[in-house]
C-alpha positions as CSV (number, residue, x, y, z in Angstrom):
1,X,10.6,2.5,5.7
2,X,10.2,5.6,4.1
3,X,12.4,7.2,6.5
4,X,15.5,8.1,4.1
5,X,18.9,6.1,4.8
6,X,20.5,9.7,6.3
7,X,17.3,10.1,8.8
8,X,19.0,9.6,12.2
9,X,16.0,7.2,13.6
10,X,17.0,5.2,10.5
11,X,20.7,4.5,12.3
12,X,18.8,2.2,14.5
13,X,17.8,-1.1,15.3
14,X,14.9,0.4,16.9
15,X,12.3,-0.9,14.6
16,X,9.2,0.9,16.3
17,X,11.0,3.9,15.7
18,X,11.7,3.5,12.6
19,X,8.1,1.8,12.0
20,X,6.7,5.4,13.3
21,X,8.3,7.5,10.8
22,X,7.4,5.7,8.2
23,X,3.7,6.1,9.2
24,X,3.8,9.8,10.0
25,X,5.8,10.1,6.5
26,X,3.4,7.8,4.3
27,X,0.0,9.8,6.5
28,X,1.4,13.2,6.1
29,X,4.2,13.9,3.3
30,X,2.4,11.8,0.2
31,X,-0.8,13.3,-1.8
32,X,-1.4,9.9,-3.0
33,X,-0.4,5.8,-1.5
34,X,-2.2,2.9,-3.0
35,X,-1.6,-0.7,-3.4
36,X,-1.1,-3.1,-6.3
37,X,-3.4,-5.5,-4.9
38,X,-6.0,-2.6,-4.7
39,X,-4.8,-1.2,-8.1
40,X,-8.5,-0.3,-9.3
41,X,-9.4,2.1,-6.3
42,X,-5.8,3.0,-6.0
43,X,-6.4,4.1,-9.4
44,X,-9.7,5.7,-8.9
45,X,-8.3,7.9,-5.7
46,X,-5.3,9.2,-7.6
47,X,-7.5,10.2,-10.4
48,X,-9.6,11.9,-8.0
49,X,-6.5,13.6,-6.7
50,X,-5.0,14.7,-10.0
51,X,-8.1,14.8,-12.0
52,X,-5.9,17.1,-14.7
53,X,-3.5,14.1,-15.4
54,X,-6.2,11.5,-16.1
55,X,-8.4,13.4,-18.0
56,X,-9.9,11.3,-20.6
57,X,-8.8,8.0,-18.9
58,X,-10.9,5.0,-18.0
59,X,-9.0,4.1,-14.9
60,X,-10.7,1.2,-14.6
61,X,-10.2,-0.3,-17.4
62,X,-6.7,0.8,-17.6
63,X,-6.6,-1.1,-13.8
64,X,-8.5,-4.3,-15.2
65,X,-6.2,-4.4,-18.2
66,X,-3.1,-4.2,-16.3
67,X,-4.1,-6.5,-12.9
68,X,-2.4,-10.1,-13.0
69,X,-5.8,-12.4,-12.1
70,X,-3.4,-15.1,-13.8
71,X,-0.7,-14.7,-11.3
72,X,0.7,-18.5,-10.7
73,X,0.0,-19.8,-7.0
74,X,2.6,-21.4,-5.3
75,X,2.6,-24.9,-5.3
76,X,3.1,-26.6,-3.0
77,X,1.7,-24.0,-1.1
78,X,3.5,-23.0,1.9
79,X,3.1,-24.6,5.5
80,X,1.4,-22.9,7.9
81,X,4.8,-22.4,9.8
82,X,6.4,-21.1,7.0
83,X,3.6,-18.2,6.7
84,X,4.3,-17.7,10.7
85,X,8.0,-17.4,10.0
86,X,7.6,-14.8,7.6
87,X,4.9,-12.9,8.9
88,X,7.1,-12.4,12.0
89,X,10.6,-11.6,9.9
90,X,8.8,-9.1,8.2
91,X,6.5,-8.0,11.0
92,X,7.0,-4.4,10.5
93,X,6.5,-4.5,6.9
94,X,3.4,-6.1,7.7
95,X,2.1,-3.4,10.2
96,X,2.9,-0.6,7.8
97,X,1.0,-2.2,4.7
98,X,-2.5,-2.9,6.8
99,X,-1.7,0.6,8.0
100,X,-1.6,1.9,4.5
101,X,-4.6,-0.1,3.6
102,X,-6.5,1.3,6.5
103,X,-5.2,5.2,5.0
104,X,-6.4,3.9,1.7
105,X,-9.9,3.7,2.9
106,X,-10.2,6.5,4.7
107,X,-8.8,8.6,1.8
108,X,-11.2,6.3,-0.5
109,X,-14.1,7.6,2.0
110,X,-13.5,11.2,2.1
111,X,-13.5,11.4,-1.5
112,X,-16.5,9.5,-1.6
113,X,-14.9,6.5,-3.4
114,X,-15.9,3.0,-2.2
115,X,-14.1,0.2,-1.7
116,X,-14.5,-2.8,-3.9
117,X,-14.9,-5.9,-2.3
């Protein structure tokens, strides 16, 4: 969780813990976070960020080109237990991605990017 494998919070089970450094780290020791699913404004922001290295660049093309609309669903789908297993094994993970979704906006905002919807 961002934390490094030699942090000491990272010697424990303590999952908040170690869920709280990885926030402060991904909030205030990265220029730049985005998302696969949100490759396009993730995309957009970084050019934004480090206009320099994407100069001449259609971003979003580049992200339309390189998105996986044909990604294969699972079939059968899951069962609604299933989904509730996972979502609470990996409960944490989930917590820091909608957090860094949430940054993702707000970064997206103060550079005056919008979100796509």
């Amino acid at each position: 969780l961002f934390g490094g494998p030699r942090a000491p919070p990272c010697h424990t089970d303590d999952m908040r813990a170690k869920y709280d450094i990885a926030r402060r780290r991904v909030a205030g020791d990265y220029l730049f976070i985005g998302s696969v699913e949100r490759l396009e404004e993730s995309m957009l922001l970084q050019q934004r960020l480090l206009p320099t290295f994407y100069e001449g660049v259609d971003v979003r093309a580049f992200a339309r080109l390189h998105a996986n609309p044909g990604a294969k669903q699972l079939d059968p789908k899951p069962s609604l237990s299933t989904i509730r297993e996972v979502q609470t094994a990996l409960q944490w993970d989930v917590k820091l991605y909608a957090f860094i979704d949430r940054l993702l906006d707000q970064r997206l905002r103060a550079c005056n990017l919008t979100r796509a919807e």
